[in-house]
VEXSEFI-88366 format. One line per 5 residues: number of its first residue (from 1); their letters; for each residue y, z, x of C-alpha. Coordinates in steps of 0.2 Angstrom, whole numbers. Layout:
residues N
NUM) A) Y:Z:X ~ ...;
END
This chain:
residues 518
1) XXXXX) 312:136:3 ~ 309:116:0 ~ 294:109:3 ~ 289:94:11 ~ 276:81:10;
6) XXXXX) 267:75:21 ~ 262:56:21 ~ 244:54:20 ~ 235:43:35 ~ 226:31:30;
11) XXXXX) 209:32:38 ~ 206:24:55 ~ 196:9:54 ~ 181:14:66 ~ 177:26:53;
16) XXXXX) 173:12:39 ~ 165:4:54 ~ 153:19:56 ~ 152:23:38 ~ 144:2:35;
21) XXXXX) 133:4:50 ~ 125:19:46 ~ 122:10:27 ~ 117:-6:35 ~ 102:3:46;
26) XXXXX) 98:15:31 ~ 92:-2:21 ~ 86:-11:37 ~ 75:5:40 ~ 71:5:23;
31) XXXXX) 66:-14:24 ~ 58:-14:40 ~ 46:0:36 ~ 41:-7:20 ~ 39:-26:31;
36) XXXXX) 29:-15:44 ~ 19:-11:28 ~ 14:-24:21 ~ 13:-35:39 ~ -2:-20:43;
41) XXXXX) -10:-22:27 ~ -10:-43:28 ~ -18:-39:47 ~ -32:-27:40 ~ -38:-39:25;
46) XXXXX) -53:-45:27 ~ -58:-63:34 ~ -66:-69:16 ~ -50:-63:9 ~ -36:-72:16;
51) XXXXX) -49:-89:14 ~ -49:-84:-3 ~ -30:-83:-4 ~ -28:-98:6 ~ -38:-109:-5;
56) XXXXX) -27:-106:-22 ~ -21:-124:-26 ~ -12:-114:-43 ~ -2:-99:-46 ~ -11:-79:-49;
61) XXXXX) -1:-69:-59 ~ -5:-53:-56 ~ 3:-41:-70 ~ 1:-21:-66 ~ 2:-11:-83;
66) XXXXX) 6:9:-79 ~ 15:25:-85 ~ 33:27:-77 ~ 38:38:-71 ~ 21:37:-62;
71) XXXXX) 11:54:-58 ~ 15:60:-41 ~ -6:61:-39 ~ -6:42:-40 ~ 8:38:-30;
76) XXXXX) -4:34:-15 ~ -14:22:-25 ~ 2:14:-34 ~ 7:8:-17 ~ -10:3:-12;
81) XXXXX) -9:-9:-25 ~ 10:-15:-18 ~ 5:-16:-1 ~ -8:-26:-4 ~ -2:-38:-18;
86) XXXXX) 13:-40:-5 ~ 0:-45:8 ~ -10:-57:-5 ~ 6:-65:-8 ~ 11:-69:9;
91) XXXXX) -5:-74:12 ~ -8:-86:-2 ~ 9:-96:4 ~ 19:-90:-13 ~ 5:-93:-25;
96) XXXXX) 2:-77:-29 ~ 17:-68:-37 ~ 17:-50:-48 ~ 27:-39:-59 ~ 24:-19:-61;
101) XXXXX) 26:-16:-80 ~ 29:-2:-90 ~ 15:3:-101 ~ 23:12:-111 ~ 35:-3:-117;
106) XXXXX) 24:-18:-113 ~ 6:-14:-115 ~ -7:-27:-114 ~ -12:-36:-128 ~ -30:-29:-128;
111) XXXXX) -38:-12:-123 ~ -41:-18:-104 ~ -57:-5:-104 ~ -70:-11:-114 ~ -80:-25:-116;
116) XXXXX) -83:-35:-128 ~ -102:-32:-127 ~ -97:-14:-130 ~ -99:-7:-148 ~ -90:13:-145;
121) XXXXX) -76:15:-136 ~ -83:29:-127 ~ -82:28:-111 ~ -86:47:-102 ~ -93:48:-83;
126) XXXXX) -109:58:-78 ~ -107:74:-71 ~ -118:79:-55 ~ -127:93:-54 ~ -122:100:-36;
131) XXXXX) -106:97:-39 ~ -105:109:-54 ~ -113:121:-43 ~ -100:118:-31 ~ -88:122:-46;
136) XXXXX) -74:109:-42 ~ -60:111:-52 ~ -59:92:-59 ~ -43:84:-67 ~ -44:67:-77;
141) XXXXX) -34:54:-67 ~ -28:35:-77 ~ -21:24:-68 ~ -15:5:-71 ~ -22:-7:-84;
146) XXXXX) -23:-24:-72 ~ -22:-40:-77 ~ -27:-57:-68 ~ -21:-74:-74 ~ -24:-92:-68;
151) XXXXX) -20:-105:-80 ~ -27:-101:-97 ~ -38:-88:-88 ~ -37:-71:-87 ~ -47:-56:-83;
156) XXXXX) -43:-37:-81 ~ -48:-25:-67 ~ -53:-7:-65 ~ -47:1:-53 ~ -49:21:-53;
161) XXXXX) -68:23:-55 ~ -73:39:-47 ~ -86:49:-54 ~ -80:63:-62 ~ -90:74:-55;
166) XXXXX) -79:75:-38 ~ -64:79:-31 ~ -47:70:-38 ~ -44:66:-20 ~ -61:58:-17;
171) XXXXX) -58:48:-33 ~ -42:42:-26 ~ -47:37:-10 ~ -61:27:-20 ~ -50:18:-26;
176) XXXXX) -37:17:-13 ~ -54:8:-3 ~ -59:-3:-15 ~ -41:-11:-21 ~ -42:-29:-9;
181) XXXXX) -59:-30:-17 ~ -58:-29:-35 ~ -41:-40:-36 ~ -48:-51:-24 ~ -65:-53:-35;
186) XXXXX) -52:-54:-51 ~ -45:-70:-40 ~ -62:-77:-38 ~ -68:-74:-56 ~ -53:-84:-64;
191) XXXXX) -46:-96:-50 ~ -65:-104:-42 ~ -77:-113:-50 ~ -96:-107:-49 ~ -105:-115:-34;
196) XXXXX) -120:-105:-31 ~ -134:-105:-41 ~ -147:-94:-49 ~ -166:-91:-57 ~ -168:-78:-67;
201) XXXXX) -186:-78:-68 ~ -197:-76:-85 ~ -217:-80:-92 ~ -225:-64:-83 ~ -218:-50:-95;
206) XXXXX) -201:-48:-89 ~ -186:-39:-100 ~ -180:-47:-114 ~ -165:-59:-114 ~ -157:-46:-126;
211) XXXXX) -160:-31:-114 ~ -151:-41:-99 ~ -137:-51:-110 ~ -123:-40:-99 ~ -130:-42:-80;
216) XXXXX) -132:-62:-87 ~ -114:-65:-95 ~ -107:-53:-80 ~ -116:-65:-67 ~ -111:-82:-77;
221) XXXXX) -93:-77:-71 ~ -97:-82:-52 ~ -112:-90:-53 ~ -124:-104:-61 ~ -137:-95:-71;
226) XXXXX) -152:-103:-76 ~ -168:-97:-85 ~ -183:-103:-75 ~ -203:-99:-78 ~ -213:-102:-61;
231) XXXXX) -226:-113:-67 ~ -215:-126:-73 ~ -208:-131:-57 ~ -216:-137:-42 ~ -205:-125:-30;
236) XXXXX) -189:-118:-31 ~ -178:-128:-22 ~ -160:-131:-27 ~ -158:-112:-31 ~ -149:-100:-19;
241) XXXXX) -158:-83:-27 ~ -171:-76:-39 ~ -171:-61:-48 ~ -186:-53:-54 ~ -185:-38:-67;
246) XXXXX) -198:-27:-73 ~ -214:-40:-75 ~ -227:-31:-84 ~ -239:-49:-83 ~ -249:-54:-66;
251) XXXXX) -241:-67:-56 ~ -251:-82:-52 ~ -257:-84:-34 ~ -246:-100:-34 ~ -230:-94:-42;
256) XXXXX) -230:-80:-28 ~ -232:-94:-13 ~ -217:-104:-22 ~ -208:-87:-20 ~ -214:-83:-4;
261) XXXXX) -209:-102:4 ~ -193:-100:-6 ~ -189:-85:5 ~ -195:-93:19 ~ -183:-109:19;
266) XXXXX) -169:-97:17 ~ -169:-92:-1 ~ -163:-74:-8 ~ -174:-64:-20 ~ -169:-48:-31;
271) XXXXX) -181:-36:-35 ~ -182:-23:-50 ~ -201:-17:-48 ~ -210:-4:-59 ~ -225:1:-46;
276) XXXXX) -230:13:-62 ~ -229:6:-81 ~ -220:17:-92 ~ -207:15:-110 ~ -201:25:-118;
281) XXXXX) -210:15:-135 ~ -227:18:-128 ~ -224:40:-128 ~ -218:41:-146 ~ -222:58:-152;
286) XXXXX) -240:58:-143 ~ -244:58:-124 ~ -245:40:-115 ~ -248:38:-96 ~ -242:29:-84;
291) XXXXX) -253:19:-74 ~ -252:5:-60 ~ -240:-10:-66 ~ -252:-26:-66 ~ -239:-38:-59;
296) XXXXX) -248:-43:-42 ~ -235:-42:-32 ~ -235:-26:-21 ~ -244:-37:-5 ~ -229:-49:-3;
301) XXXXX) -217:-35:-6 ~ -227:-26:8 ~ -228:-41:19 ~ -209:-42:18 ~ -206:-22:21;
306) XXXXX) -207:-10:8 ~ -221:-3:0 ~ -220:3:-20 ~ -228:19:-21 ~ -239:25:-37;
311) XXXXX) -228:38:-41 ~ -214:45:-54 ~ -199:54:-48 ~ -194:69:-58 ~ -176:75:-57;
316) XXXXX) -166:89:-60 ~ -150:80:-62 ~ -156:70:-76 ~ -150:60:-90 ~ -152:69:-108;
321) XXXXX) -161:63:-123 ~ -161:68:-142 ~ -179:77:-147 ~ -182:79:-163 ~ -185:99:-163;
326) XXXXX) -187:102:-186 ~ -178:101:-200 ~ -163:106:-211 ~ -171:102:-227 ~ -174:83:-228;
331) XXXXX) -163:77:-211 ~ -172:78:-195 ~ -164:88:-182 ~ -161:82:-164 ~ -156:92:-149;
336) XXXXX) -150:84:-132 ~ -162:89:-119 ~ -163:84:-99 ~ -178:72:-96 ~ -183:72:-80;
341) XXXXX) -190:55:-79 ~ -173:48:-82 ~ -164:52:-65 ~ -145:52:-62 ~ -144:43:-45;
346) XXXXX) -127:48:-36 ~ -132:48:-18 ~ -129:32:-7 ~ -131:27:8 ~ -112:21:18;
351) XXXXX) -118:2:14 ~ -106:-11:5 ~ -117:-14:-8 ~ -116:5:-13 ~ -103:15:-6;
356) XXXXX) -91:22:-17 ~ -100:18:-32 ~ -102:29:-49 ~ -119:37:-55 ~ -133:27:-59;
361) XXXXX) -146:28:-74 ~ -161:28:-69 ~ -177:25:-79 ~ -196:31:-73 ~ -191:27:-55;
366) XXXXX) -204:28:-42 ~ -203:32:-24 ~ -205:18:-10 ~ -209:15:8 ~ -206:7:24;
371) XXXXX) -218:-2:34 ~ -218:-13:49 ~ -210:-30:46 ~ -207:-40:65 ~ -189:-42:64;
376) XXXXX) -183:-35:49 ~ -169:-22:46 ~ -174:-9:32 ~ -157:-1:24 ~ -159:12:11;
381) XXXXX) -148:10:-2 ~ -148:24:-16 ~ -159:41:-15 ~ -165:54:-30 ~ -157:70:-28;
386) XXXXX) -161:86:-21 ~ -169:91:-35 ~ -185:79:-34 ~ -201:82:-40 ~ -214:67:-37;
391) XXXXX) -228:65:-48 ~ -243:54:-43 ~ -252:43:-55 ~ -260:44:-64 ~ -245:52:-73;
396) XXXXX) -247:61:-90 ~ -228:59:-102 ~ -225:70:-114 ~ -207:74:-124 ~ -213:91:-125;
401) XXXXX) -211:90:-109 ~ -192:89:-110 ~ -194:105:-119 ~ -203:115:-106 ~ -199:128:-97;
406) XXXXX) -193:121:-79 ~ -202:127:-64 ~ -187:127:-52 ~ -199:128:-37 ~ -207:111:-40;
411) XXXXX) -191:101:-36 ~ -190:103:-19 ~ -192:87:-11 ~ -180:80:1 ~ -168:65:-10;
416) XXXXX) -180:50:-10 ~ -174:32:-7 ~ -177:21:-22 ~ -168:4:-17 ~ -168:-6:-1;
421) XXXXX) -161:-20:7 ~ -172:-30:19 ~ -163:-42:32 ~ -169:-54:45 ~ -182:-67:48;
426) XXXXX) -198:-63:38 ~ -215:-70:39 ~ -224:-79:26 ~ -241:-68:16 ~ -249:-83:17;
431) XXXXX) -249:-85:37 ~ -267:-81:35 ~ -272:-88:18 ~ -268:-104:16 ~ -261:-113:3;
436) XXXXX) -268:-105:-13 ~ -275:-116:-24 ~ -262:-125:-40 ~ -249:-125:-27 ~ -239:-140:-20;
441) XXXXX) -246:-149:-7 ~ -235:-152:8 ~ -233:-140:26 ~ -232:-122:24 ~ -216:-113:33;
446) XXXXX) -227:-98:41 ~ -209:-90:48 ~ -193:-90:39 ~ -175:-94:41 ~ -164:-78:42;
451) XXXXX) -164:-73:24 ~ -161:-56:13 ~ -169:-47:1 ~ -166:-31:-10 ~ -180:-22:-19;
456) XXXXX) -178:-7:-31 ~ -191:5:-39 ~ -186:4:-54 ~ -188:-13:-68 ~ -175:-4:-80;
461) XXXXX) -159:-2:-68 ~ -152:-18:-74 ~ -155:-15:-93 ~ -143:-13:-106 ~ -148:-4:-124;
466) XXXXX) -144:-12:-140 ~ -135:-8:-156 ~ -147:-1:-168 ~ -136:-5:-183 ~ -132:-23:-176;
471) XXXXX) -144:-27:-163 ~ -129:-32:-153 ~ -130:-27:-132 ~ -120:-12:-126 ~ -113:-12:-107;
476) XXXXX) -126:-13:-94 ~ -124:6:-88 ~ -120:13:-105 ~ -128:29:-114 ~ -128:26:-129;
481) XXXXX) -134:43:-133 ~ -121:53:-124 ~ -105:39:-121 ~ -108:42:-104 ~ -104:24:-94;
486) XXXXX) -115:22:-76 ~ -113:11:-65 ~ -127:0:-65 ~ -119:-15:-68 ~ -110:-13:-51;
491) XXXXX) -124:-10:-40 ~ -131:-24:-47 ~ -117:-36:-45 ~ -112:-28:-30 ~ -131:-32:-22;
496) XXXXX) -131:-51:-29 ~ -114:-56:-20 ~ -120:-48:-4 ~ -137:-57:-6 ~ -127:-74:-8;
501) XXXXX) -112:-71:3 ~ -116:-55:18 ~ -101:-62:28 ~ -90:-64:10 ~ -78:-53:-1;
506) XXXXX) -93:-41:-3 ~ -86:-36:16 ~ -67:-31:8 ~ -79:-12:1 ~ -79:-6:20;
511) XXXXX) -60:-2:20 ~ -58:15:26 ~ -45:27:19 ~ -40:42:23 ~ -29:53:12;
516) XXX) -20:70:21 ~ -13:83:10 ~ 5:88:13;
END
């Protein structure tokens, strides 16, 4: 039997027809639902942000170093970053452009990580005691080195900072929440010059230059930083803030009015207050005690809000120490042991100065309060732990003390506030005094322009530890003893922009994110 062929049809033309449409919508949907993206994520960046964007007169390169294929846990994040660098770019009018890079071909030229005020590149985040009790299986997460340059300058940015001691999803949505704000801050550091401007004051016992070199060079990078010493001048005028850390040395009747005026014409003040006086040089290997700080100025913080209680906070979730504990034959042998003076603060209040932030190293911290200020909104910013004790002076210090057996049942108060930030109009603690005398003549402001203050009870929280081999300053936040890395540095810088700028970039930390398992 013969066979036959058949001619073969060609296809009818409405089925190429079909066949392009369908591709043609697959990339429009494609295209459409990343422009839907990136048109949300330009509508939900915040006001400061897009002037900030607007006001480049040069090109950002914004360069993204990071493992491909990249880990399925940070894809969320890696298209946090996309979104919004899209958004940044459409914003900025083309002067911001980017490139994703592999790290594994083209890594930067230097480790993006460290500082170089840093002398170890240990870099290891404190672990919280509740969480350890809540037993939370913890993974280490890396994401992307970042880059930003402008001109000759260029900065990096970290953007995965969670504490490790919670959940990889909170970690993430950390830093999902705080992407606009650290590239936008990046943007600000390299591309704007420094406008505002401000006294760090000294003569009345304050830290070392030394023991603040990090919060100084970290401030110098947005700010004009000057050195001043109250009795010199006749006010402070021309500055925009003053910060005070840790005086040990009474101030002068008429070096607290130039601060009280320079509050109430407007001016922003920083406080890091001691209410006890307390090192760790002053314990040795005896018993010191610590007693009421003699820096005079607990009625003007009281007349602004806050009062500076004569106590020590004592915390289970602590930082450790070495003690000496003997011998093996000649060398002295140290073991790390929890001091309780030394609390790791990890509970904050919902505020953009300190929401989402890292544990902080605390040092002889004392408890605060409250009291009535007409017109002034009191907003606790960081608490002790669950785990508190307080002590009231006057209080006996002992390292055998870090030895001891603990009494679990004495560290039962409530998490106590510890730093606060004070807003509104506040009236002058010379209403009723008069000008004190060595003071500048001329008309005293009794009420004050709208102004803002932060006070914490602690003079050591923006202190950095030194090299003992080369006297050089590690990070501000880093334990030295342990390679654990805190973050006081950003609640420090975190509580000056706000200070400065409450309507600016500071505003970008309230973004909400929330991430859903599948």
């Amino acid at each position: 039997m013969p066979y036959t062929t058949k001619r073969r049809q060609k296809p009818a033309p409405y089925l190429f027809w079909l066949a392009g449409t369908v591709l043609l919508a697959s990339l429009l949907a494609v295209y459409y639902f990343r422009f839907v993206l990136t048109e949300a994520t330009q509508t939900s960046l915040a006001p400061a942000t897009v002037q900030l964007l607007g006001e480049l007169e040069g090109e950002v390169v914004v360069e993204v170093h990071l493992q491909e294929p990249v880990p399925e846990d940070l894809k969320p994040l890696e298209q946090s970053v996309r979104e919004t660098l899209d958004a940044f770019g459409a914003r900025s009018g083309g002067k911001l452009r980017y490139a994703f890079l592999d790290a594994t071909v083209t890594a930067p030229d230097k480790d993006l990580s460290t500082d170089s005020t840093v002398r170890t590149n240990k870099e290891r985040m404190p672990i919280n005691r509740e969480a350890i009790e809540q037993e939370n299986n913890l993974g280490r997460l890396e994401f992307p080195k970042v880059l930003v340059k402008y001109g000759s300058k260029e900065t990096s940015v970290t953007l995965l900072k969670g504490n490790l001691a919670v959940t990889k999803e909170d970690r993430l949505r950390r830093a999902i929440e705080g992407v606009e704000y650290e590239l936008a801050m990046a943007i600000k550091k390299v591309a704007f010059p420094v406008q505002k401007k401000i006294g760090y004051v000294v003569g009345q016992g304050e830290l070392e230059s030394t023991h603040v070199a990090d919060l100084m060079h970290s401030l110098q990078e947005f700010y004009q930083v000057k050195v001043i010493t109250l009795p010199e001048l006749s006010s402070l005028q021309g500055f925009d803030l003053v910060i005070i850390v840790k005086p040990s040395k009474p101030y002068a009747e008429a070096d607290k009015y130039k601060i009280d005026q320079f509050i109430m014409h407007g001016g922003k003040a920083l406080f890091f207050i001691d209410a006890l006086h307390s090192t760790m040089d002053s314990i040795g290997i005896g018993t010191a005690t610590a007693r009421p700080a003699p820096h005079n100025l607990d009625d003007l913080l009281l007349q602004y809000g806050v009062r500076l209680n004569h106590t020590l906070i004592m915390d289970l979730n602590s930082a450790f120490i070495p003690v000496f504990t003997g011998k093996e034959g000649e060398e002295k042998v140290a073991q790390a042991v929890n001091w309780r003076f030394y609390p790791q603060l990890y509970t904050f209040s919902n505020h953009q100065i300190s929401r989402n932030i890292d544990a902080v190293y605390a040092r002889f911290v004392g408890t605060m309060d409250t009291v009535q200020a007409a017109g002034i909104r009191k907003t606790p910013l960081v608490y002790s732990s669950k785990y508190t004790r307080i002590v009231q002076a006057p209080v006996p210090i002992t390292l055998e003390e870090a030895l001891a057996y603990v009494e679990q049942e004495k560290y039962v108060e409530p998490p106590q506030a510890v730093g606060y930030l004070l807003e509104g109009s506040f009236t002058s603690l010379y209403q009723n005094k008069g000008t004190p005398a060595g003071a500048a003549a001329g008309k005293m402001r009794v009420k004050g322009e709208k102004s803002h203050i932060a006070v914490f009870a602690d003079g050591d929280l923006p202190r950095n530890e030194l090299n003992e081999q080369t006297g050089q300053p590690y990070l501000l936040g880093f334990d030295h003893h342990t390679g654990d890395l805190y973050a006081n540095k950003e609640l420090a810088l975190n509580t000056v922009h706000y200070l400065l700028q409450p309507e600016g970039l500071i505003n970008a930390r309230s973004k909400e994110h929330g991430l859903h398992r599948q």
